[in-house]
N, C-alpha and C positions, 0 to 999 in steps of 0.2 A: 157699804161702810158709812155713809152720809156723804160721802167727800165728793161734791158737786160742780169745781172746778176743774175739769179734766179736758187736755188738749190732745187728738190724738192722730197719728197721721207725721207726726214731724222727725225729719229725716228717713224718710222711708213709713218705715212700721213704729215708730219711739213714740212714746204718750207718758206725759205731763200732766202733774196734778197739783193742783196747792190744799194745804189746810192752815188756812187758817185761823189763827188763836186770839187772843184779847188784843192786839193790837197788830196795825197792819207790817211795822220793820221794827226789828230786821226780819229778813229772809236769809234761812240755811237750805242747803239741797242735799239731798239722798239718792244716791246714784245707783244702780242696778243694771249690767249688759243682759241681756235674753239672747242671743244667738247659739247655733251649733256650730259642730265642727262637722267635716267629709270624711267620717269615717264609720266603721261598722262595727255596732256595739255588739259587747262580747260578753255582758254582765250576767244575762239571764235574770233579772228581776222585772218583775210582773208589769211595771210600767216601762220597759224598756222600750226606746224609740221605734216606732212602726215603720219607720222611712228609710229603707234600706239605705246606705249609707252616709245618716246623718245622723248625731251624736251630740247631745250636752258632754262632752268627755272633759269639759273644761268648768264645771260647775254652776254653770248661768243662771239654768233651773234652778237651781238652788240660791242662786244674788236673788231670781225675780221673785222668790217666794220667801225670803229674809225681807223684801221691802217690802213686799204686800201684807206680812206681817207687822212690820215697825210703820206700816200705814193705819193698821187698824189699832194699833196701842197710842199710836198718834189722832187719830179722830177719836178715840173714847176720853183724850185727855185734852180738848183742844179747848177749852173753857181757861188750863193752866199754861197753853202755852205763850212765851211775852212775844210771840212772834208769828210768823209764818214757813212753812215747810213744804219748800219745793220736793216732788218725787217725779226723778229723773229715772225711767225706762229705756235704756239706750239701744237701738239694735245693732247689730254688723259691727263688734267691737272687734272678730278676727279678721274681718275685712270688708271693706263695701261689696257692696252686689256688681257684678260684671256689668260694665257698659253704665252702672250707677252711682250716687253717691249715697252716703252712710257713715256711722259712727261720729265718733264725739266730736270730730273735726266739723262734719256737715251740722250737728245738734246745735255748735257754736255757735257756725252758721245764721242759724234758723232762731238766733235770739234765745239759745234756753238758759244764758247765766243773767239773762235780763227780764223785765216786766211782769214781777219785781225783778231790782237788782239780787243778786246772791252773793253773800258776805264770805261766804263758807260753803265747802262739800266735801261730801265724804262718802268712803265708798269702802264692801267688804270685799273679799275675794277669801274661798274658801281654797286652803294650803294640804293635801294630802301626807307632807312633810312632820307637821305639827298634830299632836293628839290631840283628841277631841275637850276641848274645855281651855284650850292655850289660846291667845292673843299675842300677834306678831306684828311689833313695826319698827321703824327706824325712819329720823329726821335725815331729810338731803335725798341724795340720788337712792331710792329703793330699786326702781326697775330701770332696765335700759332702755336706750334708743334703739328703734330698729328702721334697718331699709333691706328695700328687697333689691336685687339686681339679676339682671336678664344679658347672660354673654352669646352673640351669634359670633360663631367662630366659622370663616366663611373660607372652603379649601376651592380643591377642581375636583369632580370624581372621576372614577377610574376603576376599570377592571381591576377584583381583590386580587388576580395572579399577577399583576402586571401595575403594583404601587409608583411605580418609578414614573407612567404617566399622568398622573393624580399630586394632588395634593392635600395631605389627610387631614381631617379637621376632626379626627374623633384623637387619634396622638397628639394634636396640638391640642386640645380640646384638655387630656389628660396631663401634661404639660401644664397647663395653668389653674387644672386644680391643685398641682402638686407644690407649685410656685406660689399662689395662694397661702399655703400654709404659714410662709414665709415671714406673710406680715405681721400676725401676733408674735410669732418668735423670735424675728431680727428685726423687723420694722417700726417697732412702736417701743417707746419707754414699759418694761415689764412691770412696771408697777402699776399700767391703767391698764383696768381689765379692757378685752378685745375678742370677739368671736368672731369668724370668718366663715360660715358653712356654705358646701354648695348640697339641695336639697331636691333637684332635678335636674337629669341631662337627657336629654333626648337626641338619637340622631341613626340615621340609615331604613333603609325600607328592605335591606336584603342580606344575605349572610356573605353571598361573594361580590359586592359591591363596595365599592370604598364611597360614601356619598360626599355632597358638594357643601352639607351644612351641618354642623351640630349646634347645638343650642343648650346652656346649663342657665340654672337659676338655682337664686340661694340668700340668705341673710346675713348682714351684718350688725353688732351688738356692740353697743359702745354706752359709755357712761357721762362720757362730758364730749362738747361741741369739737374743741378744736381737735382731739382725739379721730372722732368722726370724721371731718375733713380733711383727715392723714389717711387712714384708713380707703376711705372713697377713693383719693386722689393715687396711692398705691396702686388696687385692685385695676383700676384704670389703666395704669402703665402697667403693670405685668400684662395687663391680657392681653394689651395693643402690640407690644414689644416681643410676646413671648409669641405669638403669630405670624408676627411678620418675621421672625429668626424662621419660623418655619416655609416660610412662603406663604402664609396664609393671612386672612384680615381676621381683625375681631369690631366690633361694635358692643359697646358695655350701656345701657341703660339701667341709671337707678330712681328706683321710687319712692321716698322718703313716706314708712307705717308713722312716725310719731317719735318725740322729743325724748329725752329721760323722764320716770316718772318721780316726781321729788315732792317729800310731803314738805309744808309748810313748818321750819322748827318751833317757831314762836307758838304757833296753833297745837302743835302736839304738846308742848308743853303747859297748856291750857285744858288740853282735853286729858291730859296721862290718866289724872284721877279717875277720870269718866273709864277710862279701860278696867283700872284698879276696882271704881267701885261694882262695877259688873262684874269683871273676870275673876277676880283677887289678887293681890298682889303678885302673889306664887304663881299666877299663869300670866303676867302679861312679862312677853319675854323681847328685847333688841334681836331684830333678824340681821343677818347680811345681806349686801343688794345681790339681788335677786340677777340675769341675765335676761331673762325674760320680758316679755315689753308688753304696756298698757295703753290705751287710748283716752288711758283717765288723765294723764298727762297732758291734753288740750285744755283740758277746766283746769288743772293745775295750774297752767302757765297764765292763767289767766284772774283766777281767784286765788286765794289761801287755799289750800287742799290735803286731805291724811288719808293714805291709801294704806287701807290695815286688812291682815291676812288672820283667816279664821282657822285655827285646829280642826282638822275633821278626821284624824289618822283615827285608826281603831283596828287592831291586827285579828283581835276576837269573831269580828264578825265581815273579816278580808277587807277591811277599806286600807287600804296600804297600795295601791298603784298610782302611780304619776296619772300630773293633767296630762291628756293629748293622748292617752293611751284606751286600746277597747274596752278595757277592762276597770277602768277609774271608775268608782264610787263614792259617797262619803258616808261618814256618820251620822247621819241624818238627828242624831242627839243635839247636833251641833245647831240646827236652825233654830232653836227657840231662844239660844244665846244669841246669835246672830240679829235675830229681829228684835231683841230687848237692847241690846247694844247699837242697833240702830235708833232706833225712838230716843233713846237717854242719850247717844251724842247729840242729835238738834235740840233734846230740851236742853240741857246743860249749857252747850250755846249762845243758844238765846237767853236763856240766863243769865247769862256770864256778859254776855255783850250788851245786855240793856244797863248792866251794875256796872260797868268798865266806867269811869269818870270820864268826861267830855275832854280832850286835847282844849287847851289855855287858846282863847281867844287873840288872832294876831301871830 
């Protein structure tokens, strides 16, 4: 494509590129995750994953090749553009690598909203939910916060004929998934959204054995801070409390994925046109926040940031399944809007921000 400055290697596998145009600032970024998910694609279309159990089921393939597109409408126009245009490649956005670091938190890291500075990012995510030609967002909290948490609930085992010299940790185990419920229900103000799931429990090696440990993991979803540190602080006391009522211990670790994802209002209200004049008016629609969580939210907290969801529903030709599922697809009509809506948010940008009058001196 000509584009000559390219950094690659940072955070794991993520590669950086700049283009830039008649002048050296500002600088906007353009974000794209590439990773998969662990599971087994069910799609049956001719480019389906070769890697038994590993899956774009979340649309990635599809971010890296909307940027690699809005790269190349970007270097055939880079004579007009008043700035420069970071392209942010991110990998491990659904999790770091075991034993590693990754995602937009390590990108940070590693200096990618700096040298240049970056004034601005933006980033698409393609929406199953929404038909093919729709654009979706909303100023403030769009995604949630997520943490992960890890309960060892620690009994005595004991012959399954003979419970009474044991101490069970798969009933108390069950027991604080059920007390769990709790907290979105009677624990938190019902007015602020809350998800509590447990999404692994592991435990026993035998059918008539009652074992010594079980162990669940699971997420939690929250939309504002102090919310979350009710939620945390909860989970903790039931699982300790609801344990030891049994004679058993629990140990709770959690791992904080990442903050809410919240776009910048002032900046969307800046860019709306830009959706408008792409999408048209009639497609660019206010979503609801979403429960779902992004790591795009480390450059948000950091920069200005508009995290916008793409149409790709299309019932005609089966793209109608959820992300995370074997069978998710998209409308693939959809990437050529995608990559024309990326290039035209950084030009517009920079545009807008070399014409913005200089704040009054003093």
């Amino acid at each position: 494509m000509g584009i000559e400055e390219i950094r690659t290697g940072v955070a794991g596998h993520g590669v950086v590129a700049l283009v830039r145009g008649r002048a050296a600032s500002p600088t906007v970024a353009l974000r794209a995750d590439m990773d998969a998910l662990p599971i087994v694609e069910k799609t049956g279309l001719p480019f389906a994953s070769r890697n038994p159990g590993v899956m774009h089921a979340c649309g990635h393939d599809a971010h890296t090749a909307m940027l690699l597109g809005a790269a190349r409408i970007l270097a055939e126009i880079r004579p007009q553009l008043p700035g420069t245009v970071k392209l942010i490649f991110q990998p491990a956005e659904e999790s770091p690598p075991v034993g590693g670091a990754g995602g937009a938190r390590q990108m940070v890291k590693e200096n990618v909203l700096g040298d240049p500075a970056v004034a601005a990012i933006f980033a698409l995510h393609v929406n199953p939910d929404l038909p093919t030609g729709k654009v979706g967002c909303r100023a403030g909290a769009i995604m949630a916060a997520a943490d992960h948490f890890r309960i060892t609930v620690t009994g005595k085992q004991s012959h399954g004929a003979m419970p009474w010299l044991g101490v069970d940790p798969i009933v108390t185990a069950a027991e604080i998934i059920l007390a769990a419920q709790t907290i979105s229900s009677r624990g938190i103000d019902a007015r602020k959204p809350v998800v509590v799931s447990i999404g692994v429990i592991h435990s026993g090696t035998a059918w008539n054995i009652i074992p010594a440990e079980a162990v669940m993991e699971g997420t939690i979803r929250t939309h504002e801070e102090a919310v979350r540190r009710q939620v945390l602080a909860q989970l903790d006391r039931i699982a300790k409390h609801t344990a030891l009522a049994h004679g058993a211990a629990a140990e709770v670790v959690f791992t904080s994925y990442g903050p809410p994802t919240k776009n910048d209002p002032a900046l969307l209200g800046r860019m709306k046109s830009t959706l408008i004049g792409v999408a048209g008016a009639a497609n660019v629609v206010e979503l609801e926040p979403f429960m779902g969580s992004e790591d795009f939210a480390e450059y948000a907290q950091r920069v200005p940031g508009c995290f916008i969801f793409l149409g790709v529903r299309n019932e005609a030709i089966g793209a109608v399944h959820p992300l995370h599922t074997p069978q998710m697809v998209i409308d693939e009509a959809a990437l050529p809007l995608g990559a024309r809506l990326l290039a035209t948010l950084a030009l517009d940008f920079l545009a807008n921000e070399v014409s913005r009058p200089s704040p009054p001196a003093g």
